[in-house]
PyMOL Python script that loads the backbone (N, CA, C, O; Angstrom):
from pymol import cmd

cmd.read_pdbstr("""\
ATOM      1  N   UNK A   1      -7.973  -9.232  -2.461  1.00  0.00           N
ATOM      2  CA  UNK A   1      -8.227  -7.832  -2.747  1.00  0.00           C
ATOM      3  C   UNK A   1      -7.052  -6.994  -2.276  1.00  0.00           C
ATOM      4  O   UNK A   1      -6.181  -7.568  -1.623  1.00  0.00           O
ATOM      5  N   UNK A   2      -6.963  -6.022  -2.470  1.00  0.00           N
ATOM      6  CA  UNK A   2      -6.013  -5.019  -2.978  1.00  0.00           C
ATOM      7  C   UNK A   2      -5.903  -4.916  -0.896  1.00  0.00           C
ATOM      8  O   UNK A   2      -4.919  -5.112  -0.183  1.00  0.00           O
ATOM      9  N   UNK A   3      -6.891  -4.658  -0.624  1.00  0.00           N
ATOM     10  CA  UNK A   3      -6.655  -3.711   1.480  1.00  0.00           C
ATOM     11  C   UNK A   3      -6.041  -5.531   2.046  1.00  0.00           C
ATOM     12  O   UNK A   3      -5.685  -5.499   3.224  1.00  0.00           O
ATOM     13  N   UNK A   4      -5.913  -6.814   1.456  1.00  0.00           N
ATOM     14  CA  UNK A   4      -5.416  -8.008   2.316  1.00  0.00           C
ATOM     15  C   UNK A   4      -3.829  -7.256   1.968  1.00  0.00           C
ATOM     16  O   UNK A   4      -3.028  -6.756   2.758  1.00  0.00           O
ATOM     17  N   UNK A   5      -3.740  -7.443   0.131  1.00  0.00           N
ATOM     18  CA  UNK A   5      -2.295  -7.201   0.352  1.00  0.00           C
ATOM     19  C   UNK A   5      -1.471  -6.134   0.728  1.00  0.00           C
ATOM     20  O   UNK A   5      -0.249  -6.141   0.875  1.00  0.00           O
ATOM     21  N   UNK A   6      -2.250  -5.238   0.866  1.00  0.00           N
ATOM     22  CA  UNK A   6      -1.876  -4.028   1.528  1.00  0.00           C
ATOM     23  C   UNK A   6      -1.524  -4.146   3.156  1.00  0.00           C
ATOM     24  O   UNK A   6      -0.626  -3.485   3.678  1.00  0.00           O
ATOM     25  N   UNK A   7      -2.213  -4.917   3.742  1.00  0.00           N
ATOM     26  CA  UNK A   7      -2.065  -5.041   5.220  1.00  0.00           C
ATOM     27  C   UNK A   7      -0.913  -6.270   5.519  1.00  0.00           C
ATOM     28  O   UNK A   7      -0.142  -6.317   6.478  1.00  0.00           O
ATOM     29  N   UNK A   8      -1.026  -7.142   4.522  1.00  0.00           N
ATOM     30  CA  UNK A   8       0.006  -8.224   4.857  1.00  0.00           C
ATOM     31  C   UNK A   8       1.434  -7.694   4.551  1.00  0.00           C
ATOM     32  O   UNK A   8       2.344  -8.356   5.049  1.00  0.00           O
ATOM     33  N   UNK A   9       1.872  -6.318   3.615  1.00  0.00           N
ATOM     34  CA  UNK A   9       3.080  -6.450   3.094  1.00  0.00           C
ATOM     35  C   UNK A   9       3.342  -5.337   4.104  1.00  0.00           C
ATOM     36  O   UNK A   9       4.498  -5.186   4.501  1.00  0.00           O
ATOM     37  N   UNK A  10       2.241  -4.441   4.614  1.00  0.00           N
ATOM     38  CA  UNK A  10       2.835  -3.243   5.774  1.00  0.00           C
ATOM     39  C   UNK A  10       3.246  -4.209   6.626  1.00  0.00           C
ATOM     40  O   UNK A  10       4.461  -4.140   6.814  1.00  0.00           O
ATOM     41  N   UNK A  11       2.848  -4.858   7.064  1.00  0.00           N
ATOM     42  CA  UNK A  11       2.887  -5.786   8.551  1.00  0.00           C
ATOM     43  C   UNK A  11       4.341  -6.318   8.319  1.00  0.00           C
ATOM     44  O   UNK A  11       5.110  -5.965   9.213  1.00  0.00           O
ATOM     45  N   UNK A  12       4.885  -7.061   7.362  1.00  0.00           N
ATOM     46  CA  UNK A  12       5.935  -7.590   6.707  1.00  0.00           C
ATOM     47  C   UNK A  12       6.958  -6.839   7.332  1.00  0.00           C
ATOM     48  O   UNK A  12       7.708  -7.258   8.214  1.00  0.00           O
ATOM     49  N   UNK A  13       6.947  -5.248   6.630  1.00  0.00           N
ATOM     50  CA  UNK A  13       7.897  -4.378   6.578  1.00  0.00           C
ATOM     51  C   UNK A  13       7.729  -3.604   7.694  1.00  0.00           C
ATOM     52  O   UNK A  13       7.916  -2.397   7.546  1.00  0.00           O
ATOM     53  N   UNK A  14       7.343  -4.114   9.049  1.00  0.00           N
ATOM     54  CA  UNK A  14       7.197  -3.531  10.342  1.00  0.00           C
ATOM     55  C   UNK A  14       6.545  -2.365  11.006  1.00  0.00           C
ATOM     56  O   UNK A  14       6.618  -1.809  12.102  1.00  0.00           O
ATOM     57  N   UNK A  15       5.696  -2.184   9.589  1.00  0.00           N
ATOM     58  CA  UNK A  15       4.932  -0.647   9.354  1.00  0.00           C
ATOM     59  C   UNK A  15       3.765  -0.615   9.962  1.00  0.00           C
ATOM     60  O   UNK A  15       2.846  -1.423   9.826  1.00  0.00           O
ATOM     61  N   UNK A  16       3.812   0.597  10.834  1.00  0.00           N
ATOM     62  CA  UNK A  16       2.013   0.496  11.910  1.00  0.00           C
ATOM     63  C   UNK A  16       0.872   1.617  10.612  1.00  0.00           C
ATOM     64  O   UNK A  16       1.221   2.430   9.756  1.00  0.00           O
ATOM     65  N   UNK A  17      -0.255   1.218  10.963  1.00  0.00           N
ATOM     66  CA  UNK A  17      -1.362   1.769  10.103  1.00  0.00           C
ATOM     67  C   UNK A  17      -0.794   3.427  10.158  1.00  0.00           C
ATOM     68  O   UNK A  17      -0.512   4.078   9.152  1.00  0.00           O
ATOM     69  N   UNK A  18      -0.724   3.816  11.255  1.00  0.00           N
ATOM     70  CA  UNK A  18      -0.381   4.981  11.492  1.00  0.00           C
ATOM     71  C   UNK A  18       0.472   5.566  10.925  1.00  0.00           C
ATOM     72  O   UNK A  18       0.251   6.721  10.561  1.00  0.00           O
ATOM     73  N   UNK A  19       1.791   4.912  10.659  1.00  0.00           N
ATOM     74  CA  UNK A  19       2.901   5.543  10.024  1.00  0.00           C
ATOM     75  C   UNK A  19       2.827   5.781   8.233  1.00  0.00           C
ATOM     76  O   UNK A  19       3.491   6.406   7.406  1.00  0.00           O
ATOM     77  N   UNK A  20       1.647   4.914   8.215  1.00  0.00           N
ATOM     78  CA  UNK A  20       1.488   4.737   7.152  1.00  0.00           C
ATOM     79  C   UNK A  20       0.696   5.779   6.532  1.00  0.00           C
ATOM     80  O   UNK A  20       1.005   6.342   5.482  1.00  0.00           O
ATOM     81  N   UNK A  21      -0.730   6.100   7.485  1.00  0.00           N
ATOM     82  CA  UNK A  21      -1.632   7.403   7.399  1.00  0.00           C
ATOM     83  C   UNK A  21      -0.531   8.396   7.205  1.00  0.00           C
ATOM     84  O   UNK A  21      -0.625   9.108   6.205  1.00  0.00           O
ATOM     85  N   UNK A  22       0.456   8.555   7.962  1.00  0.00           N
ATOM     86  CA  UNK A  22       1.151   9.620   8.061  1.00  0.00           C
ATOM     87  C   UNK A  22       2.437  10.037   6.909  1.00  0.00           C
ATOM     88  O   UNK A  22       3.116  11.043   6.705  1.00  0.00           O
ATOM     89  N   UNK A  23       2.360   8.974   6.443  1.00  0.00           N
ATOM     90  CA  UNK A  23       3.211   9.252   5.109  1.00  0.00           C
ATOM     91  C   UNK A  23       2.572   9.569   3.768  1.00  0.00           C
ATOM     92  O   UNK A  23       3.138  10.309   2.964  1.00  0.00           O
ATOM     93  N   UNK A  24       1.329   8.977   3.515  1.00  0.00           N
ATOM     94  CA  UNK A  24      -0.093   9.446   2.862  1.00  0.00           C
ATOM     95  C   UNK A  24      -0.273  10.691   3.239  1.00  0.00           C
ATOM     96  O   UNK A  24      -0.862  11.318   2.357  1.00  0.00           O
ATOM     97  N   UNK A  25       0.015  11.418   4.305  1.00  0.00           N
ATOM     98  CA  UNK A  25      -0.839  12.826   4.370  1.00  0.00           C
ATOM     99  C   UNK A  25      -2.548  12.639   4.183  1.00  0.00           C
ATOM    100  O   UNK A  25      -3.425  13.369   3.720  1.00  0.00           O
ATOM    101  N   UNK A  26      -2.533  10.793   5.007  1.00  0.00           N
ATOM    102  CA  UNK A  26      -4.358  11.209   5.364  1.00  0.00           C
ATOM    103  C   UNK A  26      -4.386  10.589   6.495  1.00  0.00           C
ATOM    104  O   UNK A  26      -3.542   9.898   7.064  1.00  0.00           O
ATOM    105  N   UNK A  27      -5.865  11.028   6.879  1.00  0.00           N
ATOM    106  CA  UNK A  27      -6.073   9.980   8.704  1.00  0.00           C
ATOM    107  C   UNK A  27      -5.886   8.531   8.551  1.00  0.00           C
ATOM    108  O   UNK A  27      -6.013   7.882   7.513  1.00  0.00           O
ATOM    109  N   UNK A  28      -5.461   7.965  10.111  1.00  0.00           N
ATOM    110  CA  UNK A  28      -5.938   6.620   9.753  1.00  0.00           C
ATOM    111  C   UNK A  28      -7.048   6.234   9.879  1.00  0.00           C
ATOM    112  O   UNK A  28      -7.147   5.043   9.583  1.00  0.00           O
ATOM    113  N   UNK A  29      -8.082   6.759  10.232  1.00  0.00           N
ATOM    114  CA  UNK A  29      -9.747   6.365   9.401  1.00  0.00           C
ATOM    115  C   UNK A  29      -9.622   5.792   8.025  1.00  0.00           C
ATOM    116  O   UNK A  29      -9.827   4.633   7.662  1.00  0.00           O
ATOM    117  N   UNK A  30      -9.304   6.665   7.445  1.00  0.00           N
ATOM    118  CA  UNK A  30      -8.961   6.798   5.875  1.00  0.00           C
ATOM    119  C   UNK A  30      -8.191   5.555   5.265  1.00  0.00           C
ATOM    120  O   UNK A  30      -8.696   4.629   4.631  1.00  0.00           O
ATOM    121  N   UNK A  31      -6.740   5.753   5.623  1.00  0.00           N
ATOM    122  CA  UNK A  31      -5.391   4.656   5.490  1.00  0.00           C
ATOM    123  C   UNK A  31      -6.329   2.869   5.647  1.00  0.00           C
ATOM    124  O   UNK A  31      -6.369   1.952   4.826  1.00  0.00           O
ATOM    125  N   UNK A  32      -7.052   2.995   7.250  1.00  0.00           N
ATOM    126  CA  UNK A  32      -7.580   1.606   7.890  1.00  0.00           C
ATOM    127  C   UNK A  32      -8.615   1.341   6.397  1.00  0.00           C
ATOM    128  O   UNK A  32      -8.493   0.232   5.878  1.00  0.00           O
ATOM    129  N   UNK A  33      -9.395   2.131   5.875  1.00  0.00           N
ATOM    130  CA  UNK A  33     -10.634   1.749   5.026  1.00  0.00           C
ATOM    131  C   UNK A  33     -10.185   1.231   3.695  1.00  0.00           C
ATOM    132  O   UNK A  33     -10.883   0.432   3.071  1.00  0.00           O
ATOM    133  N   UNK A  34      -8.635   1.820   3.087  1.00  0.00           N
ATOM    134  CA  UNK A  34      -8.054   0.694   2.037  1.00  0.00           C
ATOM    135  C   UNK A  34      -7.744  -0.390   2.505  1.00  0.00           C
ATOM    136  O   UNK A  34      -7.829  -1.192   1.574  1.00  0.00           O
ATOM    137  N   UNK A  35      -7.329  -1.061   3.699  1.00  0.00           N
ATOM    138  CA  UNK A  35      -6.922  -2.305   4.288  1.00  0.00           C
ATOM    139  C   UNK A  35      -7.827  -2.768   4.488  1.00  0.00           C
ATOM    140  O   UNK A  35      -7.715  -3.987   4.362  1.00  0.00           O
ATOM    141  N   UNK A  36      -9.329  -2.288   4.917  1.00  0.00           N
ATOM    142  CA  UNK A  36     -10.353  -3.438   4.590  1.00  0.00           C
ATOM    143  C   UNK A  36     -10.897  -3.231   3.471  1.00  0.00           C
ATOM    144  O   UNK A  36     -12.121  -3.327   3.561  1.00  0.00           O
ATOM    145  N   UNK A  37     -10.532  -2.986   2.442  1.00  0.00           N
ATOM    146  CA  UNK A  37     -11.164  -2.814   1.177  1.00  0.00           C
ATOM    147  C   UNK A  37     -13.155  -2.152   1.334  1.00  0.00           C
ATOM    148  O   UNK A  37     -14.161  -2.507   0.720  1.00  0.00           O
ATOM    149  N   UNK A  38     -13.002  -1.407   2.123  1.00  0.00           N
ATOM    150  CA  UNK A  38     -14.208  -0.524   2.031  1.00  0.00           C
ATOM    151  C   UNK A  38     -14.166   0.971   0.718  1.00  0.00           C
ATOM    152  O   UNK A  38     -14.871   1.679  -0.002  1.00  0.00           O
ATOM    153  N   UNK A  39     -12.714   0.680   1.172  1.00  0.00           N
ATOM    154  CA  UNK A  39     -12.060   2.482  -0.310  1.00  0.00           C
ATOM    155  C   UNK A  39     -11.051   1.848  -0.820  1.00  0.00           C
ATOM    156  O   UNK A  39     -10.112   1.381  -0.175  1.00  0.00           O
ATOM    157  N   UNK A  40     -11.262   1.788  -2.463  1.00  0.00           N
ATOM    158  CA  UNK A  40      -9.869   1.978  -3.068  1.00  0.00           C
ATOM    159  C   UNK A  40      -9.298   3.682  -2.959  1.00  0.00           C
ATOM    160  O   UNK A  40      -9.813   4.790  -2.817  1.00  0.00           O
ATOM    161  N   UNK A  41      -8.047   3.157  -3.107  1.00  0.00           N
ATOM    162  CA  UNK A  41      -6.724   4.012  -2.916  1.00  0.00           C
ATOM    163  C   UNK A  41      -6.952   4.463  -4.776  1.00  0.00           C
ATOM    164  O   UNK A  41      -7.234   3.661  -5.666  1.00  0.00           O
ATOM    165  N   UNK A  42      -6.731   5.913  -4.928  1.00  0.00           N
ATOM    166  CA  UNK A  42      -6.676   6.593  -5.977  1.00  0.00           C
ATOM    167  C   UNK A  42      -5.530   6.102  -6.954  1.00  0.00           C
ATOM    168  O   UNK A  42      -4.731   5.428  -6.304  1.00  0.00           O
ATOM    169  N   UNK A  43      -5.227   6.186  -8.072  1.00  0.00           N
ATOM    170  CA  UNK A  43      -3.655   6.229  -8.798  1.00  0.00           C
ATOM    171  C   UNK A  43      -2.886   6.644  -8.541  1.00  0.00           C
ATOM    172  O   UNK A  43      -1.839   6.043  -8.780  1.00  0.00           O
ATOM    173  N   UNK A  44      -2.821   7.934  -7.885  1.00  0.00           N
ATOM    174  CA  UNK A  44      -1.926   8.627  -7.072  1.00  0.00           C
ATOM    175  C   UNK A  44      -1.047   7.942  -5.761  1.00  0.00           C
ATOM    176  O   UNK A  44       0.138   7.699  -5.533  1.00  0.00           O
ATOM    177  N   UNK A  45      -2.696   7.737  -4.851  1.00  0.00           N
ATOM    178  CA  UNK A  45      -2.254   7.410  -3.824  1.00  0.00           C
ATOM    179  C   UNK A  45      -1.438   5.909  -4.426  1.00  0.00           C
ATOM    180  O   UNK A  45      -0.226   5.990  -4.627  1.00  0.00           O
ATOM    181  N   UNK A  46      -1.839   5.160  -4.577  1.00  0.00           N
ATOM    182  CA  UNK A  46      -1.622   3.754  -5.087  1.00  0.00           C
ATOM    183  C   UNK A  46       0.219   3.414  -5.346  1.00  0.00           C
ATOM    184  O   UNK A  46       0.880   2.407  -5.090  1.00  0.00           O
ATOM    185  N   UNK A  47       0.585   4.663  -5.916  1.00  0.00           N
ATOM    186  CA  UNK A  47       1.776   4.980  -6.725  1.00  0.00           C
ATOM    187  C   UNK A  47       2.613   4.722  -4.840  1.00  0.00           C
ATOM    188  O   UNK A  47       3.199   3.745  -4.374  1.00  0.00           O
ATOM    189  N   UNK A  48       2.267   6.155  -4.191  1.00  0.00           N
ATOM    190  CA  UNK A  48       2.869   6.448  -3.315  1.00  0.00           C
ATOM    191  C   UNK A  48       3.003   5.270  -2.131  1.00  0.00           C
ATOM    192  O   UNK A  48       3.889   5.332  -1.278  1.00  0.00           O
ATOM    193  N   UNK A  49       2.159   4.342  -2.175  1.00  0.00           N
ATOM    194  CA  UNK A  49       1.996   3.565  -1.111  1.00  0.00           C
ATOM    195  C   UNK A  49       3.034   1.949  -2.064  1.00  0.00           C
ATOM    196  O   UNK A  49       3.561   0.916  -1.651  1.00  0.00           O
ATOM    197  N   UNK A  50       2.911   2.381  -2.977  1.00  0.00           N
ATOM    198  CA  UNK A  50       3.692   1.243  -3.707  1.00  0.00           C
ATOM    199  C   UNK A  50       5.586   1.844  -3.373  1.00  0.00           C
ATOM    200  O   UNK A  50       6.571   1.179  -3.052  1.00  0.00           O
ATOM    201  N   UNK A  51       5.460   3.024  -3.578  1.00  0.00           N
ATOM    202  CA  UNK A  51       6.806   3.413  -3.203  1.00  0.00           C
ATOM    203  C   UNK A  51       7.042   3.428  -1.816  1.00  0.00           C
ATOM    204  O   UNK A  51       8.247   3.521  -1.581  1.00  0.00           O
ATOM    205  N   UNK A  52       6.383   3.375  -0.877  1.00  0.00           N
ATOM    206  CA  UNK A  52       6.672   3.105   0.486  1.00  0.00           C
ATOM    207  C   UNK A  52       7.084   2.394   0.555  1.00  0.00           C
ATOM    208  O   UNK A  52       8.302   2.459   0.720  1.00  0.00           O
ATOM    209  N   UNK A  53       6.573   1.389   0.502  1.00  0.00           N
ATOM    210  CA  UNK A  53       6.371  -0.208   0.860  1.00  0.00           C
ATOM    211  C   UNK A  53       7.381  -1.078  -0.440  1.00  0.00           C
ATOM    212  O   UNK A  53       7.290  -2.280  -0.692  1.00  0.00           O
ATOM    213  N   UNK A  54       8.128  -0.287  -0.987  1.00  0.00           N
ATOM    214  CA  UNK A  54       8.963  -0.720  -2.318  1.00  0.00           C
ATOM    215  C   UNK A  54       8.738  -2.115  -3.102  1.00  0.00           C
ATOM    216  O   UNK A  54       9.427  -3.108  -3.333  1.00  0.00           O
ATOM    217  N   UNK A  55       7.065  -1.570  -3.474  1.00  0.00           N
ATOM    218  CA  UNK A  55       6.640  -2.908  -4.588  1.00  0.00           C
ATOM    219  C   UNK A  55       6.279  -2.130  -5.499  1.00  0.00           C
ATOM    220  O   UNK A  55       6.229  -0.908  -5.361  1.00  0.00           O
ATOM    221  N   UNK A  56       5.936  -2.856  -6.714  1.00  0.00           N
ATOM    222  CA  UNK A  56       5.047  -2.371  -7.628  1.00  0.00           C
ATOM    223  C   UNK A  56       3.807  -2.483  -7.497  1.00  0.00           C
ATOM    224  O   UNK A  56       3.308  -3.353  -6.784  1.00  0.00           O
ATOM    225  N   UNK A  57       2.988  -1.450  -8.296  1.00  0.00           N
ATOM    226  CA  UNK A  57       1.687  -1.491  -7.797  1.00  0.00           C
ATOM    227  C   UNK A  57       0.666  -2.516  -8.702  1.00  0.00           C
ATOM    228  O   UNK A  57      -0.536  -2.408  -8.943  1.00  0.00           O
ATOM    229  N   UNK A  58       1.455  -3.344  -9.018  1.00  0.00           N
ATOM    230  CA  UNK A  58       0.882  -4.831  -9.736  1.00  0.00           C
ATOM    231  C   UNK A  58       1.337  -4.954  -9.052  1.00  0.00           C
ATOM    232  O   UNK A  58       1.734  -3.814  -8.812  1.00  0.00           O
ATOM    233  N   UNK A  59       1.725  -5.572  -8.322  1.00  0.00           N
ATOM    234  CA  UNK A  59       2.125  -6.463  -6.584  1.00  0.00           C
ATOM    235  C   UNK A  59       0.914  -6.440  -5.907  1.00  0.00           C
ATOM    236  O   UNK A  59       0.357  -7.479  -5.552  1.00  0.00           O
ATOM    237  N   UNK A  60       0.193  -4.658  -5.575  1.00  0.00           N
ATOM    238  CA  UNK A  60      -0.583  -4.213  -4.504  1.00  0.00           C
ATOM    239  C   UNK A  60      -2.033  -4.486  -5.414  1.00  0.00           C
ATOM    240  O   UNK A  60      -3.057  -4.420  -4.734  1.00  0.00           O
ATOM    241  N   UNK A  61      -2.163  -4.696  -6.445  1.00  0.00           N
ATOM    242  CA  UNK A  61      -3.267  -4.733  -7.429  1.00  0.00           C
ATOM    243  C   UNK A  61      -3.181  -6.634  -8.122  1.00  0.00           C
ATOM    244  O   UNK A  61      -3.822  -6.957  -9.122  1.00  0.00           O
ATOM    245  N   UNK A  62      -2.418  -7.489  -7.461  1.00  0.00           N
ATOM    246  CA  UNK A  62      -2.183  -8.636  -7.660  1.00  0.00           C
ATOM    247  C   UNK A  62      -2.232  -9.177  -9.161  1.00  0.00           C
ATOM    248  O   UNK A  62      -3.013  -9.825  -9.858  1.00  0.00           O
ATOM    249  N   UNK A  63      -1.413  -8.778  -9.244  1.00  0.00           N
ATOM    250  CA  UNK A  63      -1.004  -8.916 -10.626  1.00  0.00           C
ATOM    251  C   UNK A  63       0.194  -9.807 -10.632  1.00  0.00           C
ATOM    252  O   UNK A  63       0.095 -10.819 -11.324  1.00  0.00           O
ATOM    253  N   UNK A  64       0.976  -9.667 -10.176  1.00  0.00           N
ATOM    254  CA  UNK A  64       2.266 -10.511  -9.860  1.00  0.00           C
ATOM    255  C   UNK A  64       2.720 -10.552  -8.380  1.00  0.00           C
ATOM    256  O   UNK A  64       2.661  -9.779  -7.424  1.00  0.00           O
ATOM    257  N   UNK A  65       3.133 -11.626  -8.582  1.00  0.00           N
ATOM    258  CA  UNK A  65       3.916 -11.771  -7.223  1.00  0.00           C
ATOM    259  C   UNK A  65       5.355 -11.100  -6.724  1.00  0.00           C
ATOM    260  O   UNK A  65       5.860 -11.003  -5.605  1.00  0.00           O
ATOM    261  N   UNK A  66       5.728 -10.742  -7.852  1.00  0.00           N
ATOM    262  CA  UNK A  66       7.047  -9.831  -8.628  1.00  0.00           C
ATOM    263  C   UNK A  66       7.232  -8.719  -6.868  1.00  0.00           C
ATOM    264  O   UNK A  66       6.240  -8.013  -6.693  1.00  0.00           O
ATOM    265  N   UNK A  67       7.960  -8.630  -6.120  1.00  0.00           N
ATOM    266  CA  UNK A  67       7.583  -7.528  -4.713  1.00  0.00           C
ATOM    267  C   UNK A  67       8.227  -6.170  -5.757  1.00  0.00           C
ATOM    268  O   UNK A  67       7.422  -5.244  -5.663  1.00  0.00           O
ATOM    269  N   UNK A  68       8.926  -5.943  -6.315  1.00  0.00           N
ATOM    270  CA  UNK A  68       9.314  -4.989  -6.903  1.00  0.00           C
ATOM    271  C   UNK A  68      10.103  -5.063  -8.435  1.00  0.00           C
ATOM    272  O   UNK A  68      10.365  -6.163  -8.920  1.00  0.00           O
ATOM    273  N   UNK A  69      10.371  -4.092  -8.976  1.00  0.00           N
ATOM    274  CA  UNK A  69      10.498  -4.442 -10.644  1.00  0.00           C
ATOM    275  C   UNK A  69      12.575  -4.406 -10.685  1.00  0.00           C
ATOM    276  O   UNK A  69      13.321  -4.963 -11.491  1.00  0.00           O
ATOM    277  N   UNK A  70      12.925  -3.529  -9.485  1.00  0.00           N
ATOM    278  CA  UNK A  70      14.125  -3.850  -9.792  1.00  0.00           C
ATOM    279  C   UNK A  70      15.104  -2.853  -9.819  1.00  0.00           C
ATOM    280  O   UNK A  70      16.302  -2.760  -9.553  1.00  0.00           O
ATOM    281  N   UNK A  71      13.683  -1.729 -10.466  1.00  0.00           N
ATOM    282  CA  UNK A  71      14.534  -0.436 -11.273  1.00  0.00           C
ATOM    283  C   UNK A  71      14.064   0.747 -10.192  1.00  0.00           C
ATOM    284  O   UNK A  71      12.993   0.697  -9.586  1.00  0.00           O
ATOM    285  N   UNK A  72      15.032   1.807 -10.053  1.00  0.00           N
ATOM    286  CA  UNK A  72      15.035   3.222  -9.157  1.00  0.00           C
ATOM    287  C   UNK A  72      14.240   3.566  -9.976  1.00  0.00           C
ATOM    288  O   UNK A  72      14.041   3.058 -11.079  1.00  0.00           O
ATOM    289  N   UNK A  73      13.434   4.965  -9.223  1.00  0.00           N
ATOM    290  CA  UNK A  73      12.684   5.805  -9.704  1.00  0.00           C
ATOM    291  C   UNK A  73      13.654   7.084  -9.482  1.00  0.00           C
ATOM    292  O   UNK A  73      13.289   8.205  -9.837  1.00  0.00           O
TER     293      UNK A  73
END
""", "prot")
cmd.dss("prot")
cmd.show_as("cartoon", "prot")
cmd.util.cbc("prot")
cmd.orient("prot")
């Protein structure tokens, strides 16, 4: 599910839940409840957390294993 690979690729890229809430512009209540898959993350959010973490959001939605497509935004 979408909150494993979300927590395995922050962890990867040395990223605390927190920094992560904080780049979202939400709590980490909030941030922690997509990592256990209790809340999906909106399209929006989804986008933004894919650009953090510089994957695509078929990466974060397991679609491919692909970590990113290649191309700047």
């Amino acid at each position: 599910m979408i909150g494993d690979i979300l927590n395995k690729t922050r962890k990867s890229q040395g990223l605390t839940a927190q920094q992560m809430a904080d780049y979202l512009s939400i709590n980490l209540r909030s941030y922690r409840a997509y990592e256990s898959n209790d809340r999906q993350p909106s399209l929006q959010m989804l986008i933004k957390i894919a650009n953090k973490l510089n994957v695509t959001t078929d990466y974060l939605l397991n679609r491919t294993h692909e970590l990113n497509s290649g191309n700047e935004i």
